[in-house]
N, C-alpha and C positions, 0 to 999 in steps of 0.2 A: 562667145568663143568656145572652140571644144577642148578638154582638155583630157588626160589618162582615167582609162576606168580604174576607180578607187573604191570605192564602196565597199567591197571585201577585204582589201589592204585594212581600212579604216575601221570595221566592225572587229577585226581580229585587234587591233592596237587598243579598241577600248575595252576586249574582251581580256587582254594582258594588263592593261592595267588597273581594272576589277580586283583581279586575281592578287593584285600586288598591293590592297589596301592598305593595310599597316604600314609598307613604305609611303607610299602617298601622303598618310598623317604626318608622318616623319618629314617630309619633303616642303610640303605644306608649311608646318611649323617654324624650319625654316625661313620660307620664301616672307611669312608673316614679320618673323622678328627683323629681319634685313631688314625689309620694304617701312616698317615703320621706325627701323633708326635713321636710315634714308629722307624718310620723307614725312613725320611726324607719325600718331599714331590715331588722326582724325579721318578715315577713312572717305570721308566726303572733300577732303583738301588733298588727297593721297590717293589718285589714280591707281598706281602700283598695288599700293594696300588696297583698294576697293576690289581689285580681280584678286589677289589671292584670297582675301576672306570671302567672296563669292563661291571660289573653287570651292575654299576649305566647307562651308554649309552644301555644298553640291555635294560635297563628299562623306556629308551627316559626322562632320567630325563638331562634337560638342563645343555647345557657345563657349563654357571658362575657359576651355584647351584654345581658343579661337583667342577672348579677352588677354588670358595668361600669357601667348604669345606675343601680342600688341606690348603688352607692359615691360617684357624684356627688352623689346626693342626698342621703346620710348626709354630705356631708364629707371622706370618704377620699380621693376625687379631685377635682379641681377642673375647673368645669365653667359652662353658661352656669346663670344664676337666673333660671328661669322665672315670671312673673306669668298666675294666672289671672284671666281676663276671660270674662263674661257677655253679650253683648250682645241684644237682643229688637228686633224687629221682627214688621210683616206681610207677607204675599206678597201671590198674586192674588187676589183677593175677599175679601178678612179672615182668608186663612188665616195664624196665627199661627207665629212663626217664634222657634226659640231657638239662637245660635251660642256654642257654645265653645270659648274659647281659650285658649292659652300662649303668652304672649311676652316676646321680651328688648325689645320697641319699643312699647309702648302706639301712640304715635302711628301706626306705620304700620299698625298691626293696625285701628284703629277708619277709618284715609283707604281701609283696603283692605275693610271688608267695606260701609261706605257706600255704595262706590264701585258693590258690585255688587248690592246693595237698588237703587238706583237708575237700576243699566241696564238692569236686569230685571224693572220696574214695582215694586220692592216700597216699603217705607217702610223707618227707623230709628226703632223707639220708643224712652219712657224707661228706665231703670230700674224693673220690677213693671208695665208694661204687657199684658205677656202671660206673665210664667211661670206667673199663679195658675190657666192652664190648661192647667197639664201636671202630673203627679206623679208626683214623684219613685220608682221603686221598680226590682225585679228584675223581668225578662220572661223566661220560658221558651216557647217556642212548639213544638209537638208537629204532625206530619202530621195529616190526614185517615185516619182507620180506629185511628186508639190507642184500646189499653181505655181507656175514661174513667174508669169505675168504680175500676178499679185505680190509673188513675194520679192520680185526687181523693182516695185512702185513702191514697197515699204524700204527698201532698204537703201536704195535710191535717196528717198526723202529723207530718212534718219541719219545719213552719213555714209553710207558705203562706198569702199572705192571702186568696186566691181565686181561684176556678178560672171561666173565661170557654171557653163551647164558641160557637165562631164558626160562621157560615151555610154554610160551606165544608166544616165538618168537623174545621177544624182548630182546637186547644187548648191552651190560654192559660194557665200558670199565673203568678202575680201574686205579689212576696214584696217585703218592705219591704227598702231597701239592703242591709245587712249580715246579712240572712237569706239570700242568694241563694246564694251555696257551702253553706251548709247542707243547705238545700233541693235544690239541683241536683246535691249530691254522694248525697243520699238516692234522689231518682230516678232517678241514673246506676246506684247499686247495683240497684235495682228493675227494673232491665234498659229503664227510659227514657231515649234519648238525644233530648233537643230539637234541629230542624232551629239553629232561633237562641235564643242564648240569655246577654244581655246584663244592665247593669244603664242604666237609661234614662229618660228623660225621656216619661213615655208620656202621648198629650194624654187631656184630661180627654172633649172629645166632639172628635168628628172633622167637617173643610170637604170633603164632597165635589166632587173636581173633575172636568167634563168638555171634551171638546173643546181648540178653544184655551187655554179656562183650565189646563188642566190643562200642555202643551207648554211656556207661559209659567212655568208655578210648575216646571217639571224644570228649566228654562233657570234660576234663580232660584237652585233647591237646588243643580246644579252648579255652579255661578259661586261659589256662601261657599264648597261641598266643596272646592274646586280649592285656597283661599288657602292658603300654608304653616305661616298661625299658627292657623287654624280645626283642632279636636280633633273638636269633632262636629257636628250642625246636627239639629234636630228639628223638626216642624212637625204641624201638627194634618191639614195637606191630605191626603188621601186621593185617589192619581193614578192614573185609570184607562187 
């Protein structure tokens, strides 16, 4: 199936979040300590924990910062207790917006991401206003010029739920949450390594934007990126 050229959307999103290292650790650390008060802190019994401490070494953040993390969140050390928070909104022209957070302050987290829905044209919806068009899964994203063929028979076989060749060339494979280290540890053997390759909130159809709308909805998406309790930010807009 054909799907939007993406590929320069995509190289610029991981070219911003390079740049934003230090937050990343920060984000990370988090996602670490949740996921192992959640769900232990045995990484092999703990899907959740197995992709963030993945990221986290993807992202050369050292082993004890990695270890130290776990142990907060199992209880060994003591530490802050983080609340995840959901919040949904729109941007510019209906493009649908989803932020994720961790926090030790409900209230400042919900006055802070208001605050920037609103300086930056967008709205605050309710609760189920817009995540029913996003879904939930693993994204693997491949260059332009990958065998296809070979690499829809590896992921095919590992688990995948489907494979998307976009306009561009570049190729998508699709896996439900806790298939995604499976899948992506099959195709790494395979000798396929994905440019990005997350587990994410992928929209169901995509708001193409142009011109000003488009500079408004970057001003939008940086402004939640920036706040210190936002984890991630997703949106359906498509920014040329």
């Amino acid at each position: 199936m054909a799907g939007h050229s993406k590929w320069a959307n995509i190289k610029h999103k991981k070219a911003a979040q390079d740049a934003k290292r230090g937050k990343i650790f920060t984000r990370l650390i988090k996602e670490i300590t949740v996921a192992a008060r959640l769900g232990g802190g045995d990484p092999n019994s703990n899907p959740r924990l197995r992709l963030a401490v993945d990221k986290a070494y993807e992202q050369n953040m050292p082993k004890e910062n990695i270890e130290r993390a776990i142990k907060r969140g199992s209880g060994d050390l003591e530490g802050v207790n983080y609340e995840e928070i959901r919040y949904e909104g729109y941007g510019i022209a209906g493009a649908a917006v989803l932020v994720d957070c961790m926090t030790d302050n409900r209230v400042r987290t919900v006055a802070d991401v208001r605050h920037a829905f609103t300086k930056y044209g967008g709205n605050l919806g309710t609760d189920g206003s817009v995540v029913f068009l996003f879904k939930h899964c693993g994204q693997l994203l491949f260059a332009p010029g990958t065998d296809e063929d070979k690499l829809m028979e590896v992921a095919l076989e590992a688990g995948a739920e489907d494979i998307i060749s976009n306009d561009d060339g570049s190729i998508e494979v699709i896996t439900a949450p806790y298939e995604f280290v499976a899948v992506k540890e099959a195709l790494e053997k395979a000798g396929f390594k994905a440019e990005l390759s997350e587990v994410t909130m992928k929209p169901v159809n995509e708001t193409e934007l142009i011109g000003d709308d488009s500079v408004k909805m970057q001003k939008l998406l940086d402004a939640l990126e920036s706040i210190d309790d936002v984890q991630e930010v997703y949106t359906t807009a498509v920014i040329d």
